[in-house]
Each structure stands twice: as C-alpha cells, then as structure tokens.
Backbone as CSV, one residue per row, in Angstrom:
resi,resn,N_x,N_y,N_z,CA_x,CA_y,CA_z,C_x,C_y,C_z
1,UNK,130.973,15.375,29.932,129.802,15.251,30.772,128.558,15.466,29.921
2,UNK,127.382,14.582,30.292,126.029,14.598,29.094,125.362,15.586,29.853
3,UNK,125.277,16.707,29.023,123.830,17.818,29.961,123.071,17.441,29.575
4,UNK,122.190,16.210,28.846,121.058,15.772,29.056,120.874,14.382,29.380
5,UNK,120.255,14.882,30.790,120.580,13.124,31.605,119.225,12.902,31.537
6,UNK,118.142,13.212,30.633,116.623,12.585,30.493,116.203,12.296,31.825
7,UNK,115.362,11.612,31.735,114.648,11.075,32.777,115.401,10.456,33.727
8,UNK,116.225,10.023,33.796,117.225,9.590,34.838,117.992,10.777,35.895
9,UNK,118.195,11.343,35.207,118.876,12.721,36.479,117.497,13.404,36.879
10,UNK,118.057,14.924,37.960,117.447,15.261,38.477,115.696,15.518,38.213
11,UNK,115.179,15.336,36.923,114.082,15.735,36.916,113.162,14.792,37.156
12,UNK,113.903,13.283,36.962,112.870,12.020,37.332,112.344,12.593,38.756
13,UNK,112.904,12.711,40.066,112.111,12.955,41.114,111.153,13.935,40.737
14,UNK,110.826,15.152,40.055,110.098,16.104,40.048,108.930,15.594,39.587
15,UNK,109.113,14.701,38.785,107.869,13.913,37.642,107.436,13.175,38.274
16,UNK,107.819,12.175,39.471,107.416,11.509,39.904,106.770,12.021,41.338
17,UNK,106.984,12.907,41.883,106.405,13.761,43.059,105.131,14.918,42.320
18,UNK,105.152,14.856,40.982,104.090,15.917,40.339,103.305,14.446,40.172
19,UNK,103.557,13.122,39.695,102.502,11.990,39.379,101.820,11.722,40.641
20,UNK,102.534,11.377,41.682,101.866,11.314,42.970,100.545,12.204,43.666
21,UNK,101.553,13.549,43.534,100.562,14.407,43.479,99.094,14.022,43.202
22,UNK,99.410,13.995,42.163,98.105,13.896,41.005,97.389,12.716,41.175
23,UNK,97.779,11.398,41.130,96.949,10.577,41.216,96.527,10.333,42.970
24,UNK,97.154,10.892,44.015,96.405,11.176,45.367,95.341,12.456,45.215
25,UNK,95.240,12.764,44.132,94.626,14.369,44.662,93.481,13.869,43.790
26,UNK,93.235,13.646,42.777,92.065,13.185,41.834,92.334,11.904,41.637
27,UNK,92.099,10.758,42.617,91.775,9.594,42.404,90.232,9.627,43.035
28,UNK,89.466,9.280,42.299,88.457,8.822,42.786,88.298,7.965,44.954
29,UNK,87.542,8.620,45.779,88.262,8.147,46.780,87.023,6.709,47.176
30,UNK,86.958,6.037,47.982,86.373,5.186,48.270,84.447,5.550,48.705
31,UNK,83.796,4.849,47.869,82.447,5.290,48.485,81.676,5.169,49.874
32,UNK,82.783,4.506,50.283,82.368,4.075,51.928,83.112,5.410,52.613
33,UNK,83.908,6.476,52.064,83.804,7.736,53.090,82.853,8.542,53.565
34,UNK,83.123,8.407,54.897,81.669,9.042,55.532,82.434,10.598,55.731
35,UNK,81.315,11.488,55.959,81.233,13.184,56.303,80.695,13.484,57.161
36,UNK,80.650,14.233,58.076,80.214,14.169,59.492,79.507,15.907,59.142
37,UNK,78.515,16.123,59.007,77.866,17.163,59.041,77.155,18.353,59.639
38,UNK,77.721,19.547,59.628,76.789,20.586,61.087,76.251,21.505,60.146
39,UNK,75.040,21.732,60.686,74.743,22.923,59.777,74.300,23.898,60.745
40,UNK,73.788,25.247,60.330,73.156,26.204,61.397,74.004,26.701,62.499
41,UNK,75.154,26.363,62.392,75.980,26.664,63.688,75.695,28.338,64.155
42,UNK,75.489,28.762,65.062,75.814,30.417,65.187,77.257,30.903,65.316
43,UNK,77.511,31.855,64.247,79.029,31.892,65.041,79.125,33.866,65.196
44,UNK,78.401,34.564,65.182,78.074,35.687,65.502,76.793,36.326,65.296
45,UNK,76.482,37.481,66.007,75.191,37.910,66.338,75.602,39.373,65.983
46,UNK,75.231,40.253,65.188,74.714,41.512,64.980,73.497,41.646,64.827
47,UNK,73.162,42.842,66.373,71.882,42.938,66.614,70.770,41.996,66.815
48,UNK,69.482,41.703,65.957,68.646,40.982,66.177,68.891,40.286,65.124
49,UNK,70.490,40.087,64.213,70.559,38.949,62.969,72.077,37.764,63.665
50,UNK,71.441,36.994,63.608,72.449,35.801,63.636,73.221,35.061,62.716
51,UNK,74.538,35.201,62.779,75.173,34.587,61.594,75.232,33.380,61.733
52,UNK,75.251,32.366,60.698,75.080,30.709,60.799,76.249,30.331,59.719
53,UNK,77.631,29.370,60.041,77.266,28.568,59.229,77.788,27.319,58.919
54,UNK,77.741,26.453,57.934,77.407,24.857,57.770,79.306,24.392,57.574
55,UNK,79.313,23.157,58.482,80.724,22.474,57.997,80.352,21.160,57.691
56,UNK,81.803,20.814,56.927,81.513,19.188,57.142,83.067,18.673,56.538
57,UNK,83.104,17.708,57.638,84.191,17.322,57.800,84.404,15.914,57.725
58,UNK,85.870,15.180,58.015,85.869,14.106,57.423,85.251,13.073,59.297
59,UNK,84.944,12.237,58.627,84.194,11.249,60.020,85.540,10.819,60.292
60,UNK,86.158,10.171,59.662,87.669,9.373,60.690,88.860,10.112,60.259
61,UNK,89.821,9.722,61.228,90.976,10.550,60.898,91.057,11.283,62.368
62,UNK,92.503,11.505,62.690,92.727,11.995,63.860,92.297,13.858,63.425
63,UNK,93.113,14.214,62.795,92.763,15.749,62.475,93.980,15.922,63.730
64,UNK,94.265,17.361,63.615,93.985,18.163,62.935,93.730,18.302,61.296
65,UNK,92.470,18.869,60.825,92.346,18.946,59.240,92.827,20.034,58.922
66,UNK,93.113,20.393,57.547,92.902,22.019,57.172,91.441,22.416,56.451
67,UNK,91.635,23.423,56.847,90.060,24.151,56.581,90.212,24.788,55.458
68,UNK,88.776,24.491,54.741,88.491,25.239,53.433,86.914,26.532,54.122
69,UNK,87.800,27.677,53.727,86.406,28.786,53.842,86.036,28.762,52.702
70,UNK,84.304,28.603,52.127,83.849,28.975,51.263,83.279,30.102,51.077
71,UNK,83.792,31.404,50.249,82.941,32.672,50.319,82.125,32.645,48.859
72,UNK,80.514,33.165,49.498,80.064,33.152,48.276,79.758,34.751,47.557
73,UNK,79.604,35.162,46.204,79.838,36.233,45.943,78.817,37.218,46.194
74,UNK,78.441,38.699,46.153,77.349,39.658,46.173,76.388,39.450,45.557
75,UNK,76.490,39.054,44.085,75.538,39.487,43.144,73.971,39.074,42.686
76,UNK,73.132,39.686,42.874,72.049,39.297,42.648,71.466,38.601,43.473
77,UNK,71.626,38.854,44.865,70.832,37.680,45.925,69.840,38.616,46.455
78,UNK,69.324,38.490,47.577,68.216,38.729,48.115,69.184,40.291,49.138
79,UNK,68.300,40.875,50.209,68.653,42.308,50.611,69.357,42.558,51.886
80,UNK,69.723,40.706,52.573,69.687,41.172,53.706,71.431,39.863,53.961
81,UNK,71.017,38.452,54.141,72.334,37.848,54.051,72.185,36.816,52.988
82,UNK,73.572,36.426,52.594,73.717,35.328,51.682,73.206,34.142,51.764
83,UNK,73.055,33.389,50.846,72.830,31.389,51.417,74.116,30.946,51.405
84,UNK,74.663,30.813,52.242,75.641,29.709,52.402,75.678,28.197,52.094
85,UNK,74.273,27.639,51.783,74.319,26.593,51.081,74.454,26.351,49.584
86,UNK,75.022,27.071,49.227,75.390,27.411,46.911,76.630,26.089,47.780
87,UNK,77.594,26.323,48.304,78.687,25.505,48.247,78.526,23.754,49.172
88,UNK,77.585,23.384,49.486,77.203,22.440,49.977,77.876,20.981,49.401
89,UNK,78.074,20.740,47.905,78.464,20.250,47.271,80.305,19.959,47.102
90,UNK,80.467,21.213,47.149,82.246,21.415,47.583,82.604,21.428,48.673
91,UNK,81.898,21.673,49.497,81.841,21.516,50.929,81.949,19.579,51.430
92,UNK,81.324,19.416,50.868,80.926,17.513,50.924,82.227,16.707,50.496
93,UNK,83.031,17.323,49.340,83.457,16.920,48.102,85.136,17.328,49.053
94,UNK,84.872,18.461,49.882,86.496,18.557,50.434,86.717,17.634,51.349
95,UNK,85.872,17.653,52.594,85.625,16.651,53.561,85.959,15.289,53.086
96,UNK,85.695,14.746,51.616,86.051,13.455,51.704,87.443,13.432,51.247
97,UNK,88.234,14.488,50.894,89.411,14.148,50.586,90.171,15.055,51.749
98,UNK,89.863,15.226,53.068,90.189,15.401,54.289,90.765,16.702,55.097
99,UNK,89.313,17.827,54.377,89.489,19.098,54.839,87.920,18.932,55.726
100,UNK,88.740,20.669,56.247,86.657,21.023,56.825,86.123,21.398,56.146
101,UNK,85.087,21.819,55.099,84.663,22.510,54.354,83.438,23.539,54.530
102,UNK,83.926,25.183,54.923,83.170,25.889,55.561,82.257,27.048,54.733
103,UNK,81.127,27.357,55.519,80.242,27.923,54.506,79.651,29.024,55.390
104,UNK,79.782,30.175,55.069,78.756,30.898,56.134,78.447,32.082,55.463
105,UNK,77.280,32.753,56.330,76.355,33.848,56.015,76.973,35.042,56.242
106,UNK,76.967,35.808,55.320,77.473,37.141,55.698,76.547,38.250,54.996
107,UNK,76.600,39.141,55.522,75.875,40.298,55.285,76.126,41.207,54.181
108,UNK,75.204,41.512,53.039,75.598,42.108,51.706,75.994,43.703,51.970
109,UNK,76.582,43.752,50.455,77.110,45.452,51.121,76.178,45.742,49.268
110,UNK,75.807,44.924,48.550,75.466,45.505,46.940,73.946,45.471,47.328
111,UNK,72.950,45.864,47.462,71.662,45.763,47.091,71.230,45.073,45.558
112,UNK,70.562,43.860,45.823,70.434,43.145,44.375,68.868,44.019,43.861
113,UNK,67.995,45.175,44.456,66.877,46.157,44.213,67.380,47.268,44.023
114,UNK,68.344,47.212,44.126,68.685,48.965,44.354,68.605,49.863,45.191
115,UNK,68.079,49.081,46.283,67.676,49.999,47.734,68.920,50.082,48.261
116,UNK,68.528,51.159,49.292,69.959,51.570,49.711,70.599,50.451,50.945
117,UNK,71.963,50.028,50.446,72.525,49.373,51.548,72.168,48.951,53.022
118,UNK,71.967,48.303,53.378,71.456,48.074,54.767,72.735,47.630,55.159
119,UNK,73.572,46.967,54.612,74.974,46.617,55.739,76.373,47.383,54.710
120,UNK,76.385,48.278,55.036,77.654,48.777,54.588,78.834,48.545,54.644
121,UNK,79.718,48.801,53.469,81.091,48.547,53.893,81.632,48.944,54.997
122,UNK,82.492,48.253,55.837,83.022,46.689,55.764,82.497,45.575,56.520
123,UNK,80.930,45.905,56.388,80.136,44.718,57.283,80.620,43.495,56.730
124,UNK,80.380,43.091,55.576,80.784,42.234,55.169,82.330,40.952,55.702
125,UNK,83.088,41.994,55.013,84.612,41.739,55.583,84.929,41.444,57.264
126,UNK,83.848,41.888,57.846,83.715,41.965,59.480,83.158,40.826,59.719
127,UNK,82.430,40.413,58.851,81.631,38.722,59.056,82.175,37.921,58.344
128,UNK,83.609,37.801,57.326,84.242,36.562,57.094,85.306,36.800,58.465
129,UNK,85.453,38.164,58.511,86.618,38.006,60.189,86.244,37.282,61.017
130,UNK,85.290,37.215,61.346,84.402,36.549,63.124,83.881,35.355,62.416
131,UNK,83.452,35.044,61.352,83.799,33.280,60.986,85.407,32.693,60.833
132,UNK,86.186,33.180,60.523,87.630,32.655,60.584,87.968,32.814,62.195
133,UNK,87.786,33.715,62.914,87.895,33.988,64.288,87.483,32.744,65.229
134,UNK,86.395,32.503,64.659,84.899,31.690,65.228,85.989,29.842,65.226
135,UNK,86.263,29.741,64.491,86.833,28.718,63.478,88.299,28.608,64.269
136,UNK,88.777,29.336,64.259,90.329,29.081,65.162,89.318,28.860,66.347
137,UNK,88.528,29.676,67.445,88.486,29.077,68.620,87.574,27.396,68.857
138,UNK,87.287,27.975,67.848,86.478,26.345,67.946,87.151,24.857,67.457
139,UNK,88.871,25.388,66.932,89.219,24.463,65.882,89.328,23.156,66.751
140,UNK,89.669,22.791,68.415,90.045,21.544,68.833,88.347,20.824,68.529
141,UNK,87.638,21.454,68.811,86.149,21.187,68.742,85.504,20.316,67.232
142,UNK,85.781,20.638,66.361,85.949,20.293,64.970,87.235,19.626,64.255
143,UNK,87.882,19.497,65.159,89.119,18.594,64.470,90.098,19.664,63.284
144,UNK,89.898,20.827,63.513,90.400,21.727,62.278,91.779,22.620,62.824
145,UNK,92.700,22.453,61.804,93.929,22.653,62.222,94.280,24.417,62.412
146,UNK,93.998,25.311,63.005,93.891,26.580,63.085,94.895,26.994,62.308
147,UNK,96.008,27.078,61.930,97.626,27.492,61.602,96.922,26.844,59.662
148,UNK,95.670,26.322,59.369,95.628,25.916,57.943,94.415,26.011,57.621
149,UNK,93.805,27.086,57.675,92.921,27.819,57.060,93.087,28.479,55.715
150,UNK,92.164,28.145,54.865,92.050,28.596,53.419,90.824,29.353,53.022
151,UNK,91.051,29.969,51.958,89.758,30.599,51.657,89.220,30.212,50.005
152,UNK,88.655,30.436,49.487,87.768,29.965,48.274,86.242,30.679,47.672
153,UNK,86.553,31.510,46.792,85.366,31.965,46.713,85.328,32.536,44.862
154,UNK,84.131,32.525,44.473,83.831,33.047,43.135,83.427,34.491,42.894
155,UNK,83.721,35.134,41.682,83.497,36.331,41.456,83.907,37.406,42.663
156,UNK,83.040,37.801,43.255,83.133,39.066,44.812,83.621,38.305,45.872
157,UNK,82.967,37.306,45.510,83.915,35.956,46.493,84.909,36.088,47.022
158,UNK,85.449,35.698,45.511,87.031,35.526,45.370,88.070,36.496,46.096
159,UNK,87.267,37.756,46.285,88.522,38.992,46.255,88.218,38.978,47.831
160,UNK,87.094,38.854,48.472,86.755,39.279,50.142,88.234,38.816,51.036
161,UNK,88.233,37.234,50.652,89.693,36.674,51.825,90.519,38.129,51.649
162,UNK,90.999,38.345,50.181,92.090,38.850,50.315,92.195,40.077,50.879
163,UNK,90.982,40.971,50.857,90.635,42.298,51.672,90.324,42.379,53.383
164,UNK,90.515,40.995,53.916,90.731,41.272,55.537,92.181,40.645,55.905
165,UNK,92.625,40.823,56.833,93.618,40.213,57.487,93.717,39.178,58.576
C-alpha cells in the first residue's frame, strides 16, 4: 500500500475546500453592490446620554446575515463617549461581502486628561451588552441573524467582547 497518495487521496479535498475558501472570501466582489445604511440609531439611554450606533448592511439578499460588532479601543479619545465612526470603512467593506457591520458608542472607563473617570468600570462592558442585546431584538428588523453575532475590535477593543457574556 503507497502512504503517499499526493494530491489524489485524502488531502486533495482539503486543498480544494481551503482554495474555495479563499478565492470566495477575497475575490474582489462586483461594483454594482449596494449597502443599505443607518446611522444614529439609539439603542440605549443612560441618564441624559444616548447611545447611538451606525450599521450597514447588504441591500439584497434574503438574510438572515451574520453580524459583525465593531469595538473601538480606550485610548486617547475625548472624556465622555467614543466615535463609532473610526470603523465606517470595515463596516461598508463587511456588508458587501454579506454581514451587518456594527459600530457603536460606548462610554470610556480611561480618561484620555487624566481626570477622574466619569463612567467607571463596568460601564463600558454594560454598553457593548445593551448593543448586542439591542441587536438580537431588533435582528428580524435588520435582516441580522441573532444565533451569529461576532465581535471585532483593536487594542482595548479587542479584549471588551471577551470580558462580557
């Protein structure tokens, strides 16, 4: 018996399901895809501050989609909430290859002055909860598949998904 059956035995399927992959996932997609755009949405209220924030999704297609959360990181912003528009671009860029791509405001816990905290831990973590929250009840509304929610984020970003449940 030959234990090396090359490309012909079992590993041809693997190579050929990793090529697929690949050329569906980074092919350039058609410039006639449209994105269907919301911005400003409210999706919670602490106190006299309103949380907002921006999707965009694919224009055709039955959906359910899966959702991309974009978190953006602490550092060095202003004293009070984030811009959720840094990811506008990846946000645009998921939508055409047939996610939601979500962006929202949340409340800092680092002071980029040094003044003392105005939203303390776990404000933060409490406002990616009630946007993912926000997002399942709204998912028939947006075409977004609740059960396929993702998260995505840089630096302080990165670590928030993994610190709520």
């Amino acid at each position: 018996m030959d234990k090396h059956r090359g490309l012909t035995g079992p590993l041809l399927p693997r190579i050929a399901l990793v090529l697929a992959w690949s050329v569906a996932f980074f092919t350039p997609l058609d410039a006639q895809s449209t994105v269907v755009r919301e911005n400003d949405i409210a999706y919670a209220q602490r106190g006299d501050l309103v949380l907002k924030l921006d999707l965009a999704r694919p224009a055709t297609g039955e959906g359910p989609f899966p959702a991309i959360v974009y978190v953006i990181d602490d550092w060095a912003h202003e004293d009070v909430v984030l811009d959720r528009k840094a990811f506008e671009s990846d946000m645009q860029e998921a939508a055409k290859r047939g996610y939601v791509g979500v962006a929202f405001d949340r409340r800092l816990v680092i002071s980029a002055s040094n003044n003392p905290v105005k939203y303390p831990f776990p404000a933060a973590i409490n406002d990616a909860k009630s946007a993912v929250r926000w997002l399942r009840s709204h998912a028939a509304q947006y075409r977004i598949d609740p059960d396929r929610i993702g998260a995505l984020g840089a630096s302080s970003g990165g670590t928030w998904p993994f610190s709520s449940d």
